[in-house]
C-alpha positions as MATLAB code, in Angstrom:
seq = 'XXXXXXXXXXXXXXXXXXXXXXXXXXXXXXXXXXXXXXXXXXXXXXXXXXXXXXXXXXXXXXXXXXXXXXXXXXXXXXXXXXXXXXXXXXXXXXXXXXXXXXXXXXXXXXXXXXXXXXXXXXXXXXXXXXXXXXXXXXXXXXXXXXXXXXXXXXXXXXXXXXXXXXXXXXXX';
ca = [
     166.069   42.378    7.707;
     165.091   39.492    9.572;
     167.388   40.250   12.737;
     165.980   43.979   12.788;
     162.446   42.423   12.900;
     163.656   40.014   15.676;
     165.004   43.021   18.050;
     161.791   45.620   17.162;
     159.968   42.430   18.393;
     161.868   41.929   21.580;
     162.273   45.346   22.531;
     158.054   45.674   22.358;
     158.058   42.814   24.545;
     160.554   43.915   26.824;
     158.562   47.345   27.442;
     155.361   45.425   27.539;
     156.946   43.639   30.060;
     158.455   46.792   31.667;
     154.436   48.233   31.751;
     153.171   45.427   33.629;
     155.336   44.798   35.886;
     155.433   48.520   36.749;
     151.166   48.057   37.140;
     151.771   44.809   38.979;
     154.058   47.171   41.479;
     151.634   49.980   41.819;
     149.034   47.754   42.761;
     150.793   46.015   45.185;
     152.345   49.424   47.080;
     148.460   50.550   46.793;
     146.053   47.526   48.067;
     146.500   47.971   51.539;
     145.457   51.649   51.482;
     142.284   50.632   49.154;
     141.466   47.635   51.320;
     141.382   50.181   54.220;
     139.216   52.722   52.833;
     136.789   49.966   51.515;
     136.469   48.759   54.880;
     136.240   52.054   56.094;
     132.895   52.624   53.746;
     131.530   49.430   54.682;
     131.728   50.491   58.405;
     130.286   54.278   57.603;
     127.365   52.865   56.043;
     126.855   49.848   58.518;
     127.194   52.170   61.591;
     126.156   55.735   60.622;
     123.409   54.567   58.009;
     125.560   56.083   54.647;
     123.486   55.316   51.722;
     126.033   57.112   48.940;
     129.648   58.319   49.505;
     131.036   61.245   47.868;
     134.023   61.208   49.347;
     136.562   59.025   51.817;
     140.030   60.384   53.441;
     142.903   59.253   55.666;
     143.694   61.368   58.189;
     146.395   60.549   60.328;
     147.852   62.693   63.362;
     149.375   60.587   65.861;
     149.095   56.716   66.877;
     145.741   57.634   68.478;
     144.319   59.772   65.795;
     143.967   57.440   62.783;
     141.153   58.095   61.067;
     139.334   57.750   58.141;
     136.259   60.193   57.246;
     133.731   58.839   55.156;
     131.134   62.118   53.595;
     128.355   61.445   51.875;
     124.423   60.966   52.249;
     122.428   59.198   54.986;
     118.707   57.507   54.230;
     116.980   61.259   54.498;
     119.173   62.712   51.838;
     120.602   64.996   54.381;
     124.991   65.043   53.644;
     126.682   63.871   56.710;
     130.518   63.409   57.486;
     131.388   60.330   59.271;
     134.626   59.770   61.410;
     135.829   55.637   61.669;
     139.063   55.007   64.168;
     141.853   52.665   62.539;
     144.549   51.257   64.642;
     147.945   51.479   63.362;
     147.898   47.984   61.866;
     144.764   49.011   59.179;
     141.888   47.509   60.990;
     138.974   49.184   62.214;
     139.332   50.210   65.980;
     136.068   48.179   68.186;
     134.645   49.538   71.044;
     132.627   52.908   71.616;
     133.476   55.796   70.349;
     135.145   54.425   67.204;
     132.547   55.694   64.753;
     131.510   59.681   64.778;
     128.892   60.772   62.502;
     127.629   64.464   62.046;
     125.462   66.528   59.459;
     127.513   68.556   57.611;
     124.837   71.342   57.894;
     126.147   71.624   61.886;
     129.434   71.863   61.087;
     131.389   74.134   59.181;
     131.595   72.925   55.030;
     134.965   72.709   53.067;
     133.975   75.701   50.757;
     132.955   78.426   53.923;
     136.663   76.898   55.944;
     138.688   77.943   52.856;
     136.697   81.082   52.316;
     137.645   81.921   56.236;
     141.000   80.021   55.867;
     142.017   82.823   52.804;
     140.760   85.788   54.417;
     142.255   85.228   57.819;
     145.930   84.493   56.079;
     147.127   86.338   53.691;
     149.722   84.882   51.312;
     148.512   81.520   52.257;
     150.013   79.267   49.668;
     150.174   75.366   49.094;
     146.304   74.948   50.873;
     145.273   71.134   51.701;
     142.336   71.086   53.979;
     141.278   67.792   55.259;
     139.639   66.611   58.390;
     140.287   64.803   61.025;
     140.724   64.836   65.139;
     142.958   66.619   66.913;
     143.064   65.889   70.937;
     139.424   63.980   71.256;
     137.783   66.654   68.605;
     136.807   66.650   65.478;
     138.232   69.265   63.393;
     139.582   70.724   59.769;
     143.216   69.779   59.504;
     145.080   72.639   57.450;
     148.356   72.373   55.798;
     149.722   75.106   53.957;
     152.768   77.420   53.150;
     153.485   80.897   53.817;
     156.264   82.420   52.158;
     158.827   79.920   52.906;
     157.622   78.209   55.614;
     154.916   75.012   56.015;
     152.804   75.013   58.701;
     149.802   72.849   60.077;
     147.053   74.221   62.025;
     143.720   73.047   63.003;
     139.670   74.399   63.301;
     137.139   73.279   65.140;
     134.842   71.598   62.769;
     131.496   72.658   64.580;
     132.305   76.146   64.459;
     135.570   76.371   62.483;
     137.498   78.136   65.509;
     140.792   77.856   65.231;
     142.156   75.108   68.054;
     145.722   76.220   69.575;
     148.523   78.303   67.310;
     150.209   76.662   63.987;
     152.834   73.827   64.040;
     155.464   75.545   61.788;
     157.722   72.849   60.443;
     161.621   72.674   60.137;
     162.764   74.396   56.486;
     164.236   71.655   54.084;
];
């Protein structure tokens, strides 16, 4: 009886063990990203006047189109969305130009670019819609499926236009 007690005992610590490392791992793999998008808030609200977030995303294109955007509220209440440059080592790009901020009531909102997004494809499947810049402007990054295919394809975020013709990427 004893020896069953002794392996019940080791085999809770051994999971236990198992758990935490397996937390330990996770946040390891993850602090670099949450770093990142700390800093990223810190430089929203230090440059563009943020006083709440609701919302921070990565959006990454090519080398030169690492960004993060930053929405939430500025000191008049009004919602804004705020673009910060990142270089391709995590750190906040200097210089002008590195922070955009506009009001999201002159752009076009997440809610009205799906609504257009859904009407203008039909069978539109697999729908992440996330923004970002694309060529020097700032736009709504869509990826989504159709049928059997994934595309990417991106909209103007001032006007939600659509900017060029989809990427269609290679089937698996």
């Amino acid at each position: 009886m004893k020896n069953k007690k002794k392996w019940i005992f080791l085999g809770i610590v051994a999971l236990l063990l198992i758990i935490f490392g397996a937390y330990r791992y996770f946040i390891y793999v993850l602090q670099d990203q949450w770093s990142e998008k700390d800093t990223a808030i810190a430089k929203a609200k230090q440059e563009a006047g943020i006083v709440s977030v609701a919302d921070a995303q990565k959006s990454v294109w090519d080398q030169n189109s690492i960004y993060w955007v930053v929405e939430g509220t500025n000191k008049t209440g009004q919602e804004v969305m705020v673009w910060v440059q990142f270089t391709d080592q995590g750190k906040p790009k200097e210089g002008q130009n590195t922070v955009h901020q506009e009001l999201l009531s002159s752009g076009m909102s997440k809610e009205k670019m799906k609504a257009k997004i859904k009407s203008s494809i039909p069978g539109i499947k697999d729908m992440r819609l996330v923004p970002g810049v694309y060529n020097g402007e700032y736009v709504w990054q869509l990826f989504y499926k159709v049928k059997d295919h994934y595309y990417y394809q991106f909209y103007r975020f001032s006007d939600g236009a659509e900017i060029g013709s989809p990427f269609t990427l290679p089937n698996r």
